[in-house]
N, C-alpha and C positions, 0 to 999 in steps of 0.2 A: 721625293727623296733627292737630295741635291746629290753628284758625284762624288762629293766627299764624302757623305753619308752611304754611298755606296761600295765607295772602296772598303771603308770600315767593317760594311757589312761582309761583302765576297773575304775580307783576310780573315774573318773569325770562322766563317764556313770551312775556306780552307784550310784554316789550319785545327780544325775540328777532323776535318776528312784525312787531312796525314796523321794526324792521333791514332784516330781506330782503325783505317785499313789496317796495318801492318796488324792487328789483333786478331783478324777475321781468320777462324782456325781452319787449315789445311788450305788455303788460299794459295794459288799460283801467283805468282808476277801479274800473270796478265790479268787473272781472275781480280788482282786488288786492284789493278789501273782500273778496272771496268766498274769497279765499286766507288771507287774515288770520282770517277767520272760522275756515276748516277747522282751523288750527294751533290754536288757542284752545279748539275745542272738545275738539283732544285730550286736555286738561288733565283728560278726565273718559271718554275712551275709550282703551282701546289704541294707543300710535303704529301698530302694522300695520294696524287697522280705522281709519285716519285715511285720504279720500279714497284708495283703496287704488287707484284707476285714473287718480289725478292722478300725473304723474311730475314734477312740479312737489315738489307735495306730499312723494312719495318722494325725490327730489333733496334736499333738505333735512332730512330724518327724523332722520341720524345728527345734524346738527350741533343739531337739537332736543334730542337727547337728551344732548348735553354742555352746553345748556343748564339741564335739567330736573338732570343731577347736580349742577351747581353751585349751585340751586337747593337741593335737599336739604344738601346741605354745610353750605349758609348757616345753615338752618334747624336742623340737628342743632347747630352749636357748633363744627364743625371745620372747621381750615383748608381752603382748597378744595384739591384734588388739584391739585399738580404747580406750583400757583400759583407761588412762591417761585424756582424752575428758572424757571419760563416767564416770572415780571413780571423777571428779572435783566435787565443792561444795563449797558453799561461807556459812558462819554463821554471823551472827550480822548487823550492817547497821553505816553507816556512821556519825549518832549523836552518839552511845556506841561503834564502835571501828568494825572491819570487820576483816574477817578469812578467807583467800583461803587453800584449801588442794586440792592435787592431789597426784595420786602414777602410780608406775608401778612396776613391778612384772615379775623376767625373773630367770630360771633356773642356772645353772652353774654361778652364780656369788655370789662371797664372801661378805662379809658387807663391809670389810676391803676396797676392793675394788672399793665398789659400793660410799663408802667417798671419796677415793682418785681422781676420776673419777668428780665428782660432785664439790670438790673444784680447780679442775684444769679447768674444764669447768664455773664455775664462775670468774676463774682470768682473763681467756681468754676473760670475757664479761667485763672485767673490774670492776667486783667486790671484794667488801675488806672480807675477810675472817679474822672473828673477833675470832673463836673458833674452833680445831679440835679434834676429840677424836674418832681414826683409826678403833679402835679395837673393843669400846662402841659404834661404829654404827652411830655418830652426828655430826654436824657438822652448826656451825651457821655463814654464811653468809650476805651481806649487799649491796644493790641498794645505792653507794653514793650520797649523798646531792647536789639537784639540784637547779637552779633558780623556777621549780617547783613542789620542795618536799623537805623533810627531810628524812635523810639517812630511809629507810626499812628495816629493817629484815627479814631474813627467814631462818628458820630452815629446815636443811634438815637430817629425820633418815634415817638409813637401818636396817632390821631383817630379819633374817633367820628364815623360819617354811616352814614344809615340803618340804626340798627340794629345795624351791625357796624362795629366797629375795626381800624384799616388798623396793621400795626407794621410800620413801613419804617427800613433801616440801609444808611448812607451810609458808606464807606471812601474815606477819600482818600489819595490817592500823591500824592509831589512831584514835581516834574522830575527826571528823572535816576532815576527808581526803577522798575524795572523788576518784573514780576507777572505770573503767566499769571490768565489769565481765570477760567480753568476751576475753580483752585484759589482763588481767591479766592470763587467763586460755591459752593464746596463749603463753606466756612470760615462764609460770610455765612447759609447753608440751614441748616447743622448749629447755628446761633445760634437763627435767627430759628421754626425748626420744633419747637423744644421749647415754645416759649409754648403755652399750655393756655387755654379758658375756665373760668369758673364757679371752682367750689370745689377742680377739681386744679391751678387757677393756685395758688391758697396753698400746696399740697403741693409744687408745685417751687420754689416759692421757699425753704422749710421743707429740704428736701432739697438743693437746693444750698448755701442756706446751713449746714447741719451739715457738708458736705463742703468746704467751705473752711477752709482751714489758716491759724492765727495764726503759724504758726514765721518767729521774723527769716529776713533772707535775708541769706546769708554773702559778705561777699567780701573783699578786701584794698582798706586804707584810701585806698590810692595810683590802684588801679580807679576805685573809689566816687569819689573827685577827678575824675579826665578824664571819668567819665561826667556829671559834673555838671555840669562847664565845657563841655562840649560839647551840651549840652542848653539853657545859660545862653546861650551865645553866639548858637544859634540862636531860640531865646524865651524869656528869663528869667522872664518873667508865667507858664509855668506851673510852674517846680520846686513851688511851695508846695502849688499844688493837685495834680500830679502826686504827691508824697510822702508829704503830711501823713499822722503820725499813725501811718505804714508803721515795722517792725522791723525794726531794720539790728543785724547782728555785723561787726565791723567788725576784721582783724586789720593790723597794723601796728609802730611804735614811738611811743614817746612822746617830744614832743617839748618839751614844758613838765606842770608840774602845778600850779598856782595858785588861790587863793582867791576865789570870786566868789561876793560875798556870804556867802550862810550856807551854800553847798556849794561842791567843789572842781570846779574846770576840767581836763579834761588834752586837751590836745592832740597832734592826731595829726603826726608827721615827714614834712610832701610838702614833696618839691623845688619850686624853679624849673621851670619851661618852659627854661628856657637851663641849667639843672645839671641835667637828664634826660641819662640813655644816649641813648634816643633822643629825638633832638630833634624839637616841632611842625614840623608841616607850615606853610605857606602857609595851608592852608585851616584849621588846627587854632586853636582859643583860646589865645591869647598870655598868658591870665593864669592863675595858679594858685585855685585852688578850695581855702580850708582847712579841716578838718573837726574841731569842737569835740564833747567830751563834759560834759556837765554830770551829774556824778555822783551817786546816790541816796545820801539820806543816812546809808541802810545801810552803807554802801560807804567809810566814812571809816578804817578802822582799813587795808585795800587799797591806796584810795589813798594814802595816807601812807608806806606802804611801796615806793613804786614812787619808780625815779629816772627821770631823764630819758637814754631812749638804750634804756629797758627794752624786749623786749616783750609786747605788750600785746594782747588780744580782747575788746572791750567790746562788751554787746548795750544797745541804747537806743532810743527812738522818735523819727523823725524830727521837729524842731520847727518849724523855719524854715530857709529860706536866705536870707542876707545880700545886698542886690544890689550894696549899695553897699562889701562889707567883701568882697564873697567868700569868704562863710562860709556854712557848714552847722553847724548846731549842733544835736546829737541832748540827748535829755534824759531824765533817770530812769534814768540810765546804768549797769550794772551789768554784775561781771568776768563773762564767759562760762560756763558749763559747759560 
């Protein structure tokens, strides 16, 4: 045990030992110094040869000794046991909106670090990482929008105090969205317990990043539309930062093909809201979402050949969305394979 690893250890002892003295019932002054003493000494004897006839003493042995491991946790670089289960906790309930938190807490690792780690380990699950901020410790990621959900957020901090860094991840639900606990606290552990200290943090970031996939992600152009108006409708401040830069294959028809600038335009064929088969709801976005490709300039001899009514599979990179045109307009657009 090096002296650091020692002082770690005596400040969790002692301050285990001013915890419970003051509990110990009908205890005098001196009677608690003497108890504080016996516990402090054991720091250098055996718990069993600690006060072996105080039942005082023995009353509290085991709970020293889940002291004394979390103590070495600290001191070795690894989470503590069970921490991440044990610090969860849910706030609010499903009609006013719901709060998961959990954390874990490991020695030898930077803030810096413990971000970088946590957004690599979110890309890897396939999530969109809306906000990062290295240095400031934060970091806000997102559960994409499913058949049953709308995208989730979660904030994930890191701080440094004493020594060790706390990474704690915050999930929030809206009104009306219902979650078991249980599984939410398994989703939030199986994030938050791969974070490493020292030199194997670089290796999972290194490793999850190789294991994250560049391939666009496929859908039909008229999907890709309502998911966006329905996204727009409810906070249009994040499409940009939710997509940017993300690969979209995009199948459909064409609805124009036009000149813009030094490359061609073609546009994708979405209906009205009021010319849909099925018509919005009440609660649905009353406006149509339309979705622009701006073509690579490889891509002229293609485009040119395409009329309007064709169809069409284009893969491009998300650029912007329009707030005020209701447009998406991908770019560097190029025919499918």
């Amino acid at each position: 045990m090096t002296p650091g690893d020692g002082r770690a250890f005596a400040a969790v002892a002692m301050r285990f030992a001013y915890r419970i003295v003051p509990f110990v019932p009908d205890a005098p002054k001196a009677r608690r110094r003497v108890v504080m003493k016996r516990f402090v000494v054991c720091l250098n004897h055996a718990v069993d040869k600690c006060a072996p006839n105080d039942m005082t003493a023995k009353k509290y042995r085991n709970a020293f000794l889940s002291s004394v491991s979390l103590a070495g946790a600290l001191a070795s670089g690894h989470a503590f046991a069970g921490t991440c289960e044990s610090n969860f906790n849910k706030q609010g309930n499903a009609f006013t909106g719901t709060t998961y938190r959990s954390s874990v807490a490991l020695a030898d690792l930077t803030v810096a670090s413990a971000i970088n780690q946590m957004q690599a380990i979110a890309k890897s699950q396939k999530m969109t990482v809306l906000a990062a901020d290295t240095e400031g410790g934060s970091l806000l990621i997102e559960e994409p929008e499913s058949f049953s959900h709308k995208p989730i957020p979660m904030i994930v901090t890191a701080a440094n105090e004493r020594g060790a860094t706390t990474v704690q991840m915050e999930v929030k639900l809206n009104a009306g969205a219902f979650a078991k606990a249980e599984s939410i606290k398994t989703e939030i552990c199986k994030m938050l317990t791969q974070v490493q200290a020292g030199a194997a943090g670089d290796l999972v970031v290194k490793q999850k990043n190789d294991a994250t996939s560049d391939a666009p992600e496929k859908m039909e152009a008229l999907m890709f539309s309502l998911m966006i108006a329905r996204q727009a409708k409810e906070n249009q401040s994040t499409i940009n930062a939710r997509y940017k830069d993300r690969l979209f294959t995009l199948n459909g028809r064409a609805a124009f093909i036009m000149e813009d600038g030094d490359v061609y335009n073609i546009g994708y064929d979405i209906p009205e809201p009021g010319d849909m088969l099925i018509k919005p709801g009440p609660m649905d976005p009353q406006f149509k979402v339309g979705v622009s490709c701006l073509m690579a300039k490889n891509q002229t001899a293609y485009t040119l050949s395409l009329r309007e009514g064709n169809k069409i599979a284009l893969t491009g990179k998300f650029s912007k969305y329009d707030q005020f045109r209701h447009t998406v307009w991908l770019e560097n657009c190029a025919r499918a394979q």
